[in-house]
C-alpha positions in Angstrom: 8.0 -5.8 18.1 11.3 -7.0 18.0 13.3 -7.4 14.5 14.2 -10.7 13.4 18.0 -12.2 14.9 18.4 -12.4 11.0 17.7 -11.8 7.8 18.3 -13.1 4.0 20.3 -11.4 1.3 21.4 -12.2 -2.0 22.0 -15.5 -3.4 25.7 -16.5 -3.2 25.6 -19.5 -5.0 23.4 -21.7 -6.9 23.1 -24.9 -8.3 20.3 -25.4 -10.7 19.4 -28.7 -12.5 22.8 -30.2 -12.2 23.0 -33.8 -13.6 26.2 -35.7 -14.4 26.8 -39.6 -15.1 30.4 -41.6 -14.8 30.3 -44.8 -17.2 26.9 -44.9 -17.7 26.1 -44.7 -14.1 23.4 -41.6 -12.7 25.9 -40.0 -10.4 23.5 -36.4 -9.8 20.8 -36.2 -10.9 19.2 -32.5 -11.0 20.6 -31.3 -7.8 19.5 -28.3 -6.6 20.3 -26.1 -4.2 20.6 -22.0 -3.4 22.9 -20.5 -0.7 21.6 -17.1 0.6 23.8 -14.2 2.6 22.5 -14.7 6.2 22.9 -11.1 7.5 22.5 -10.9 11.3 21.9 -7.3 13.1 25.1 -5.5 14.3 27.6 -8.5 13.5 29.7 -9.6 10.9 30.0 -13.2 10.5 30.3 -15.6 8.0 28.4 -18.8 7.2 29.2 -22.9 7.1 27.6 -24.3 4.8 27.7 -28.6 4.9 26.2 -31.4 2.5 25.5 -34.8 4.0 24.9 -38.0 2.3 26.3 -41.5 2.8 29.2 -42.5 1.2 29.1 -42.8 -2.6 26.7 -41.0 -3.0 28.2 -38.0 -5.3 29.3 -35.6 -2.8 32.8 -35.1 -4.3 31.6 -34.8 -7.1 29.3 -32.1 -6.4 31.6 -30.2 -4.7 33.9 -30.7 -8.1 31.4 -28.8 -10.1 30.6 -26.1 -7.8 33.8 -25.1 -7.7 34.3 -25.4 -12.0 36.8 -28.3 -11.0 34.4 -30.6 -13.3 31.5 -29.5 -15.9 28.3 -31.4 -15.2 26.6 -33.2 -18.1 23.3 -30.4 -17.8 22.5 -27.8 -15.3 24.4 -24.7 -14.3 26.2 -23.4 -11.0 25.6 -19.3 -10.6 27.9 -17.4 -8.4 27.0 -13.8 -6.8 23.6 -11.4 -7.5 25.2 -11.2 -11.3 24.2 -14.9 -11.4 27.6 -15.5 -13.1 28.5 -19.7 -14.5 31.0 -20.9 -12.3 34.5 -21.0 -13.4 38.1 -22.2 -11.9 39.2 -20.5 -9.1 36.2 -18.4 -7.9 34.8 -21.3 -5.3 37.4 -22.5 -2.8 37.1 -26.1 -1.3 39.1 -27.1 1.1 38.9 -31.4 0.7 39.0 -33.7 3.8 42.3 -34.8 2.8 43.7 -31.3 1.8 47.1 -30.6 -0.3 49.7 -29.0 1.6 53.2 -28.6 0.1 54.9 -31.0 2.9 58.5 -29.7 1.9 57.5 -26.1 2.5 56.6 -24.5 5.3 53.3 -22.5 6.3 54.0 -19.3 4.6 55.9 -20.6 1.7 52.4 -22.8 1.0 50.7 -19.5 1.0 52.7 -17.9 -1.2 52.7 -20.4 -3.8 48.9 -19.8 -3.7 49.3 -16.2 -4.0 51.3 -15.9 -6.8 49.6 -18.7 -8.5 46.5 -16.5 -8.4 48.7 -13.7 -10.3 50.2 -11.9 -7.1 53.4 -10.4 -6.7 56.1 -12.1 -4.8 55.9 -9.4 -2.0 51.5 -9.0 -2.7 51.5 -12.8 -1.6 53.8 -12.2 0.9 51.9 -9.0 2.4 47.8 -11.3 1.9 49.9 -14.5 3.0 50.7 -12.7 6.5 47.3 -11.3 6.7 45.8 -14.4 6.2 48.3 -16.0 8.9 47.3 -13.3 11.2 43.8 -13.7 10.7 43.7 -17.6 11.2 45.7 -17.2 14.1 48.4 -19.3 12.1 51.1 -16.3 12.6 53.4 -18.0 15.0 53.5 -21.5 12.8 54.3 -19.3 9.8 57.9 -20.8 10.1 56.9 -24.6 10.6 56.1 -27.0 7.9 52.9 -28.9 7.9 53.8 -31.9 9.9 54.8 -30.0 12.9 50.9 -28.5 12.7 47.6 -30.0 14.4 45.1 -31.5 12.0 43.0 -27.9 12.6 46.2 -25.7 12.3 47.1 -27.7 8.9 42.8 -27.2 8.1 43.5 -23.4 8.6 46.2 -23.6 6.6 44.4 -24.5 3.7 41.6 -22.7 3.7 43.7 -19.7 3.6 45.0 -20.9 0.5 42.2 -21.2 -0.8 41.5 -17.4 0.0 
């Protein structure tokens, strides 16, 4: 018999019971929801992971709390097997409308990140051309944002969040 395409393995993130109201409005009310490592045979890949809901509906705000951004009013997000409580800085989300520094160019928005995270100049510099290279972003290094596509300036930011 053949083996499954894929398999499930740890929990990576979960959101347990999370409520939160704005001016005395319900805004979540005990969300859950658990993300599992999808490990396929042979490959290494990675996983997208999307929430859909109409407009309004707390989506944002969701997405503000699983990455310790905002502190729901009950419930807990758990990161990793540890089941550690969320805090600023270990979830990355890159917005629709994301940040870039518009005055600096690709890598000098990278290596703001870096060092913000506690790197070195030349550490952020060294991950910051990695990153580049891995995106496929190493040839726009030396642009600023405007001169990118809307995914180029996407990639952008999601390796600042990394």
């Amino acid at each position: 018999m053949a083996r499954p395409a894929y398999q499930y393995g740890p929990t990576l993130l979960e959101v347990s019971r999370v409520s939160q109201t704005l001016g005395g409005n319900s805004i979540l009310r005990d969300v859950n929801l658990e993300i599992k490592d999808i490990q396929r045979t042979d490959h290494v890949t990675g996983q997208v992971v999307g929430l859909l809901g109409p407009s309004g509906i707390g989506k944002t705000r969701l997405f503000r709390i699983i990455a310790g951004l905002d502190q729901p009013d009950s419930g807990e997000v758990l990161i990793g097997e540890q089941k550690v409580p969320v805090q600023r800085g270990m979830v990355g989300v890159v917005a629709q409308h994301y940040p870039l520094f518009e005055h600096r160019m690709v890598l000098g928005n990278l290596l703001v990140a870096g060092m913000l995270a506690g790197l070195s100049r030349a550490e952020a510099r060294k991950k910051a051309r990695g990153f580049l290279e891995r995106f496929k972003l190493l040839d726009r290094a030396d642009l600023y944002p405007c001169q990118l596509s809307g995914g180029q300036r996407q990639r952008v930011a999601i390796a600042q969040q990394f």
